[in-house]
C-alpha positions in Angstrom: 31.6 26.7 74.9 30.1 26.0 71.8 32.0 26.3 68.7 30.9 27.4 65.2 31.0 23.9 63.5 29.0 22.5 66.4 26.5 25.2 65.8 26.4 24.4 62.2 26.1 20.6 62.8 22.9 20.9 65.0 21.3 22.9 62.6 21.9 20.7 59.8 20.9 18.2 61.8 17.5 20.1 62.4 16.5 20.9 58.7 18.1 18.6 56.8 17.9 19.2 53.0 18.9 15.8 50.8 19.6 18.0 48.1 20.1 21.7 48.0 21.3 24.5 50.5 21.5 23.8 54.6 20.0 25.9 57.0 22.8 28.2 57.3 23.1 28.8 53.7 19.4 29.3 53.5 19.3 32.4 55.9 22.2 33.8 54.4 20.2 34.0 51.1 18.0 36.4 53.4 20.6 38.2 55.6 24.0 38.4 53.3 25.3 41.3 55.2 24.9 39.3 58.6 27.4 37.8 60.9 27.7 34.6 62.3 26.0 35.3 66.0 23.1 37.7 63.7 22.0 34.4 62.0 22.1 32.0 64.6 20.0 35.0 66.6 17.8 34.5 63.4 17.4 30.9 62.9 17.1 30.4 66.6 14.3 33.5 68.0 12.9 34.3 64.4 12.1 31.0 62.9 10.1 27.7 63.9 13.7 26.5 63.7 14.2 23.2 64.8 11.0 21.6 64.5 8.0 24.5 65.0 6.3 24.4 61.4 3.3 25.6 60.3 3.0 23.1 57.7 0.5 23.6 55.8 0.0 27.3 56.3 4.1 28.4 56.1 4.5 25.1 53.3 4.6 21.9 52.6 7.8 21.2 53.8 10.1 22.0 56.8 12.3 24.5 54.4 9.6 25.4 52.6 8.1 27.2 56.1 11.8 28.0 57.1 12.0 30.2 53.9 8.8 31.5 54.8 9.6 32.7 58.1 12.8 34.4 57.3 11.6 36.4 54.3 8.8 37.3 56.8 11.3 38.4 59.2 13.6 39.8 56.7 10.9 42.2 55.3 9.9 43.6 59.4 13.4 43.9 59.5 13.3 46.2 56.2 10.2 48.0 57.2 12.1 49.1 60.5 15.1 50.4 58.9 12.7 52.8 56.5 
């Protein structure tokens, strides 16, 4: 069974930031109110996450099209709950 800080360290791994947030952090800017399995479910189904980018289109960068995805996901996830 996997535990929590292996799933944390193989999605660092995946989108590594030098300087600034990690992954995790990042999609809890988007879902604050979520628990752990919600934003693994997220990073995991609802993202290019680990290497699927859209670069340019989603951004120039790897987070950049990460941050993309999720405030994509994060506003069909609003519009649902209206």
């Amino acid at each position: 069974m996997q535990t929590k800080e292996d799933t944390d360290r193989l999605i660092n791994h995946f989108l590594p930031v030098a300087e600034g947030p990690s992954a995790l952090q990042i999609a809890r800017e988007y879902f604050p109110e979520a628990t752990e399995e919600e934003i693994e479910y997220v990073i995991w189904e609802q993202t290019g996450f680990p290497s699927f980018w859209q670069i340019p289109k989603d951004g120039a960068t790897p987070e950049e099209c990460f941050r993309k995805q999720l405030a994509e996901f994060a506003a069909s996830v609003k519009e649902g709950q209206s």
